[in-house]
C-alpha positions as CSV (number, residue, x, y, z in Angstrom):
1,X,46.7,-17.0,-31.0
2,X,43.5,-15.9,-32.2
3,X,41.9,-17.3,-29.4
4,X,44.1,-16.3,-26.4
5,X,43.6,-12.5,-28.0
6,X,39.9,-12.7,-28.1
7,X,40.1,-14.0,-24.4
8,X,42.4,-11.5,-23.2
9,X,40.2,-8.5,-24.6
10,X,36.8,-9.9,-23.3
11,X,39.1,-10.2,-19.7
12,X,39.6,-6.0,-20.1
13,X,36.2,-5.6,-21.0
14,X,34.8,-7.6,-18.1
15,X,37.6,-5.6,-15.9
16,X,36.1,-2.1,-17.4
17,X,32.3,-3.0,-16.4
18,X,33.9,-4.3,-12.7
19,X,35.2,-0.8,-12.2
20,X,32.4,1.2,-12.9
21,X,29.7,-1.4,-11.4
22,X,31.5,-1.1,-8.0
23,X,32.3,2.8,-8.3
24,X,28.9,3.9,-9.7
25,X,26.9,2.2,-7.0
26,X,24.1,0.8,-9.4
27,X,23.5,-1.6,-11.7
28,X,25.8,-1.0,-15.1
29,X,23.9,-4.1,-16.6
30,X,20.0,-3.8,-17.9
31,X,18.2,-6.8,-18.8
32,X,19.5,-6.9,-22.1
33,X,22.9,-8.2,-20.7
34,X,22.9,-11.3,-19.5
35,X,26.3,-10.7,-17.8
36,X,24.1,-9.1,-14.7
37,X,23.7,-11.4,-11.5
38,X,23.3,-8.9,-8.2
39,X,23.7,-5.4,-7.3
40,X,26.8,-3.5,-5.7
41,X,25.1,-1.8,-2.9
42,X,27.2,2.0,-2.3
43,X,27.0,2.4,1.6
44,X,25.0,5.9,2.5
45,X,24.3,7.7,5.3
46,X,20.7,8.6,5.7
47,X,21.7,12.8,5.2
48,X,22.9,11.4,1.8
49,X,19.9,9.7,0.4
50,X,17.6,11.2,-2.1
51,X,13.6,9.4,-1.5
52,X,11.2,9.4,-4.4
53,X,8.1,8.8,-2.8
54,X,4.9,7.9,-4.9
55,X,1.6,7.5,-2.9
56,X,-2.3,6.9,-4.9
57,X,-3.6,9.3,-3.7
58,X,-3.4,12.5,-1.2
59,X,-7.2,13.3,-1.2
60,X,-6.9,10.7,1.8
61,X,-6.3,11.4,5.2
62,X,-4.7,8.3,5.3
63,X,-2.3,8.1,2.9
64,X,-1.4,12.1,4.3
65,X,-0.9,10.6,7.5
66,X,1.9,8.0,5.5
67,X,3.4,10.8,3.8
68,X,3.6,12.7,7.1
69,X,5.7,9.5,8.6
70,X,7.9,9.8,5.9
71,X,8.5,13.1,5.7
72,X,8.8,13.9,9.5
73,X,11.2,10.4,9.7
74,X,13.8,11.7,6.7
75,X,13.8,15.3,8.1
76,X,15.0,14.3,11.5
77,X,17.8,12.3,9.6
78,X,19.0,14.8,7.3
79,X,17.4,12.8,4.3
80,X,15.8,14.6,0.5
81,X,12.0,13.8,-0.1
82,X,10.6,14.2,-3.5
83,X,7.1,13.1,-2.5
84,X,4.3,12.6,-5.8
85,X,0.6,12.5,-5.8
86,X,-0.6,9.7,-8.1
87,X,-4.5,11.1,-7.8
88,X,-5.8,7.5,-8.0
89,X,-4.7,7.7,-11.8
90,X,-2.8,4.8,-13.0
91,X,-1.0,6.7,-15.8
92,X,-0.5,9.7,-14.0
93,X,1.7,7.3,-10.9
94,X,3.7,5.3,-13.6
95,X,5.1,9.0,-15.0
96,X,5.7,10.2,-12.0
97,X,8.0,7.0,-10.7
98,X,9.1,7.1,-14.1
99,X,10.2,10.7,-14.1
100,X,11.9,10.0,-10.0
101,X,13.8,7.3,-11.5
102,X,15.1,9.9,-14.1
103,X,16.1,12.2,-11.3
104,X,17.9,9.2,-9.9
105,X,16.2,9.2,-6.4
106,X,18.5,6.6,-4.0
107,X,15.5,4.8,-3.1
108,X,11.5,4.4,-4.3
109,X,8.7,4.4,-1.4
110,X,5.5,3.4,-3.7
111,X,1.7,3.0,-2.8
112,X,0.4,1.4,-5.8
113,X,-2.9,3.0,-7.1
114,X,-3.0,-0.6,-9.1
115,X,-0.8,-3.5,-7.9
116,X,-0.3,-4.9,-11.8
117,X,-0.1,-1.6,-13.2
118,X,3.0,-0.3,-11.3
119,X,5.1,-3.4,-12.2
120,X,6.7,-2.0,-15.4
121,X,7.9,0.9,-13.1
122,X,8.9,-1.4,-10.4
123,X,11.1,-3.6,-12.9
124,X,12.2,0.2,-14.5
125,X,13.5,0.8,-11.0
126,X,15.3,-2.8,-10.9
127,X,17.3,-2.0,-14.1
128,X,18.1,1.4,-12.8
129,X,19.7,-0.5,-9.3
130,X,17.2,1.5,-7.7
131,X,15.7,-0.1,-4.4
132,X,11.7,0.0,-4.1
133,X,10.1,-0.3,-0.9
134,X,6.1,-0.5,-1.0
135,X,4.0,0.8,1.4
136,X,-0.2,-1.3,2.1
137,X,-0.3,-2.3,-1.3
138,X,2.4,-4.2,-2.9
139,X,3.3,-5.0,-6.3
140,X,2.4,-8.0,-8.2
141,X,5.8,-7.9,-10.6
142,X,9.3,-7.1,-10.5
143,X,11.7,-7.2,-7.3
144,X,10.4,-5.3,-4.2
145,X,12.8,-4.7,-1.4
146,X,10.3,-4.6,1.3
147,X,6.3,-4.4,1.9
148,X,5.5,-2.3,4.7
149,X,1.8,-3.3,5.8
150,X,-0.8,-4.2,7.7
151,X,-1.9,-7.8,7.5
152,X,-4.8,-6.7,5.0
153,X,-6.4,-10.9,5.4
154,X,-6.2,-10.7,9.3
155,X,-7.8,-7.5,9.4
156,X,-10.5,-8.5,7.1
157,X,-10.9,-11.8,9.5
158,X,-11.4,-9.3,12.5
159,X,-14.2,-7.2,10.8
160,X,-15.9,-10.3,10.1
161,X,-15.7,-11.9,13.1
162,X,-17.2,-8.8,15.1
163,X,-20.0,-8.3,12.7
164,X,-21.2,-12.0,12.9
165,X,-21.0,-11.6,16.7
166,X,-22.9,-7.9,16.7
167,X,-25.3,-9.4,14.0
168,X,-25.4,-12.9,14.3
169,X,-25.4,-15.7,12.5
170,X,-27.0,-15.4,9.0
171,X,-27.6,-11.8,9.0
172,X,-27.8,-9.8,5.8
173,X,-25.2,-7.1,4.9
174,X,-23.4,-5.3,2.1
175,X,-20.0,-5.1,1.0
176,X,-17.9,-2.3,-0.4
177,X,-15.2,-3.1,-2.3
178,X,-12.0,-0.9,-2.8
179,X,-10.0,-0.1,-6.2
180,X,-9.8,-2.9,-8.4
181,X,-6.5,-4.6,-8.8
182,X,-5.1,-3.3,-5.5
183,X,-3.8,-5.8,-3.1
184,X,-5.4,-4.4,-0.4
185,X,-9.1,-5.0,-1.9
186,X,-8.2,-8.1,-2.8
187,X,-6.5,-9.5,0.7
188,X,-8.7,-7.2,3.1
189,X,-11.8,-8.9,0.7
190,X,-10.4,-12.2,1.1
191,X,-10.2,-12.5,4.7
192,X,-13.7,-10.8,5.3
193,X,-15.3,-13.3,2.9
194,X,-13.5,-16.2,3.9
195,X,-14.6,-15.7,7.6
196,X,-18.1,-14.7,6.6
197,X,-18.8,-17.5,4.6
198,X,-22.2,-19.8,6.1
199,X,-22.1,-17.2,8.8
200,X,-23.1,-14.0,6.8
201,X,-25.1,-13.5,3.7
202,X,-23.2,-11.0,1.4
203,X,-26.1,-9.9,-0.3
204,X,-24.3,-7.5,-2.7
205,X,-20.8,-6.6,-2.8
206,X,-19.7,-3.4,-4.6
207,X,-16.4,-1.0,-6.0
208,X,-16.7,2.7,-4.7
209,X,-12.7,3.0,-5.4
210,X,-11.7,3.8,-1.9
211,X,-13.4,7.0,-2.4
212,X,-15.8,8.8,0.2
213,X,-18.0,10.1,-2.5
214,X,-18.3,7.1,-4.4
215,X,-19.1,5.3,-1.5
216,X,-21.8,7.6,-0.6
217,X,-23.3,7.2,-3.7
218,X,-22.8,3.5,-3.7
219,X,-24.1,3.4,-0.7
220,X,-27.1,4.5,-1.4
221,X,-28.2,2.4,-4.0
222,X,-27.3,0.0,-2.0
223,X,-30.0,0.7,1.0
224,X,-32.7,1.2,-2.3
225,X,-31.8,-2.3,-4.2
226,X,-31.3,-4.2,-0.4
227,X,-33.5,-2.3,2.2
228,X,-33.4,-5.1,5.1
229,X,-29.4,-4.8,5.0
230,X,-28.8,-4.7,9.1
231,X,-24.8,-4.4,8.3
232,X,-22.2,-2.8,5.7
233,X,-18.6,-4.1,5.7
234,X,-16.4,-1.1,3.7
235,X,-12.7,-2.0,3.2
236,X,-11.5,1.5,3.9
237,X,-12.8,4.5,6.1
238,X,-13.5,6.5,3.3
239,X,-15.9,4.5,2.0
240,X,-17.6,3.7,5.3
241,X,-18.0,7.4,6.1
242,X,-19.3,8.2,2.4
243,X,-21.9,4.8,3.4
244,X,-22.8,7.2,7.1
245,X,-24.1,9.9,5.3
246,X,-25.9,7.5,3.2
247,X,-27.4,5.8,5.9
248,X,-28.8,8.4,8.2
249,X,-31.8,7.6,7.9
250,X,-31.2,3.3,8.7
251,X,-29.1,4.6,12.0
252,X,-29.3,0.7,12.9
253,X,-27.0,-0.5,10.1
254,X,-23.9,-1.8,11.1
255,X,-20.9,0.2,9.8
256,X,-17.5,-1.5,9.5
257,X,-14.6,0.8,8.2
258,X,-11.1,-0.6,7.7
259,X,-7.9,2.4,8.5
260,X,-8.6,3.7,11.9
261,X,-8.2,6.8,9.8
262,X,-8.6,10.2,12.3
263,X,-12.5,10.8,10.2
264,X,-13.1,6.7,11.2
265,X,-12.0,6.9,14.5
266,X,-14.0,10.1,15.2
267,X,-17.0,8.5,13.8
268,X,-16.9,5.4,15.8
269,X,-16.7,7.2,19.1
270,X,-19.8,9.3,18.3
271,X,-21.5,5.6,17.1
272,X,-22.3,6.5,13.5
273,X,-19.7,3.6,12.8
274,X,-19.5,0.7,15.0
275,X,-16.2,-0.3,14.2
276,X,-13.0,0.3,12.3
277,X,-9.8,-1.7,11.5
278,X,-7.5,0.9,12.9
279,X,-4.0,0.6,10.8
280,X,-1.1,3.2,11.7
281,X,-0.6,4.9,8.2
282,X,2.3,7.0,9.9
283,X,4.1,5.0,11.7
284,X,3.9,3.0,8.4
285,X,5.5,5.9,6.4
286,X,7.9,5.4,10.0
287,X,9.0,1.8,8.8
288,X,9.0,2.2,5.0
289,X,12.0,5.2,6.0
290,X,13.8,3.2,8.4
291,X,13.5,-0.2,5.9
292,X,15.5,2.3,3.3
293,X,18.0,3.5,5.6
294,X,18.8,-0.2,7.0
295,X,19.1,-1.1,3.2
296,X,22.0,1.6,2.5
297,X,23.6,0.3,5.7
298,X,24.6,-2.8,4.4
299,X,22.1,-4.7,6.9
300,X,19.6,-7.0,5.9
301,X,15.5,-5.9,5.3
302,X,12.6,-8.0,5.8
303,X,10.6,-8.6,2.5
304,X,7.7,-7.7,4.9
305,X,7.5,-5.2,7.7
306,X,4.0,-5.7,9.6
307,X,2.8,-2.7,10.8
308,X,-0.1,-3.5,13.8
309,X,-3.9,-3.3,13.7
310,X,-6.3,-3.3,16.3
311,X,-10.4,-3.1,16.6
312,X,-11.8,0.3,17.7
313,X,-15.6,-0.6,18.6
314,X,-18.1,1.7,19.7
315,X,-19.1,2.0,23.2
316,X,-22.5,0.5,22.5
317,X,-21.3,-2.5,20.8
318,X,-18.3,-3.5,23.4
């Protein structure tokens, strides 16, 4: 009797959790319940959702021009924006996701300052039922619903194949290196190294954080340790704009950016770069939207959304 009592009350019980699982439209269990297998997705309409957006930085051009696809994407569709600047900091990005989660946003677009560092957040998001979609970085822990990049090894591959063709083979150049523990330093590095190895000799390679400043400065003692540098290979724009204004005076060095940010592209048609990785930030910001609004559908979302790149080259190097 005993039994067939205990069995009937943990049936209500399980009934209870059913109905406010499938009512709610989010996760009722937390990791703490070992009860929880899947999520019941609640069907929206894109003028329904609520986006907490979470980018590194917005003292970039680039990720202004990802915000910009976002924003302009969800206002044609009716769709809230809460967008947050993380300003490169990593504590500074986890509070703010922390505090959209809170405010229980629909859906999380993230660009990780740190790919390790926003996985607590991430798996916060998880608990919460919460989708998160990342956008040219991804995250190294918890579940992400989509990346939304560009293919940061292949485009690596492509600066280093054009700069052992413009220099040849053996030819000494630099490296700067973005933000440590981002995906995209460590892919767009792979692929540029990978290629360049016994064809290139990376004399130094060096952080400047993504940052123009930084890589000016870099940039500099880079040309006063390595003077007979003939090329510089900087995995974002930034950087390799920072490493122009360095440089004036070795007007012969080999600049490869990595964004195809508006500054970049600019830069390579007047020939103070000679080349740049040219990614579509907002058509990026595009995807990431349209990923979200798929998701609430019911229809299915590729883990990853490639976004194109293509090789702007200077006319004297083409």
């Amino acid at each position: 009797m005993t039994k067939k009592i205990l069995g009937i009350a943990v049936g209500i019980l399980a009934l209870i959790y059913a109905v406010v699982f499938v009512v709610s439209g989010r996760a009722v269990f937390s990791i703490s319940n070992p009860f929880q297998t899947n999520t019941v997705l609640q069907h929206k309409k894109p003028s329904e959702l609520k986006i907490g957006v979470s980018l590194s930085t917005l003292n970039n051009p680039f990720f202004i021009s990802i915000k910009q696809g976002v924003t302009e994407t969800a206002k044609k569709s009716g769709s809230k924006v809460q967008v947050y600047d993380g300003q490169n900091s990593t504590n500074k990005q986890s509070n703010d996701v922390e505090d959209l989660i809170q405010k229980k946003v629909d859906v999380l677009i993230i660009n990780p300052v740190d790919s390790s560092a926003i996985t607590p957040e991430v798996k916060s998001a998880n608990e919460a039922g919460i989708p998160v979609i990342t956008i040219d970085r991804s995250s190294d822990g918890g579940k992400v619903l989509s990346l939304v990049a560009s293919d940061s090894k292949e485009g690596g591959k492509m600066a280093a194949d054009f700069m052992i063709k413009t220099l040849g083979e053996k030819a000494k150049i630099a490296e700067l290196q973005g933000t440590p523990g981002a995906s995209a330093t460590r892919e767009r590095g792979a692929g540029f190294d990978n290629t360049a190895k016994g064809h290139l000799d990376i004399v130094t390679k060096q952080t400047a954080n993504f940052d123009r400043t930084e890589g000016l400065n870099t940039a500099e003692n880079i040309a006063q340790a390595h003077p007979d540098i003939k090329g510089l290979f900087s995995q974002n724009d930034e950087m390799a704009l920072g490493a122009v204004q360095a440089l004036k005076s070795n007007p012969d060095i080999v600049i490869v950016g990595f964004d195809g940010s508006v500054d970049g592209i600019n830069a390579v048609k007047k020939g103070q770069m000679a080349a740049t990785v040219a990614q579509k930030p907002k058509e990026m910001g595009k995807l990431a939207v349209q990923a979200a609004y798929k998701y609430f559908k019911g229809e299915k979302v590729s883990s990853q959304i490639k976004s194109p790149l293509e090789l702007i080259v200077a006319d004297k190097y083409k």
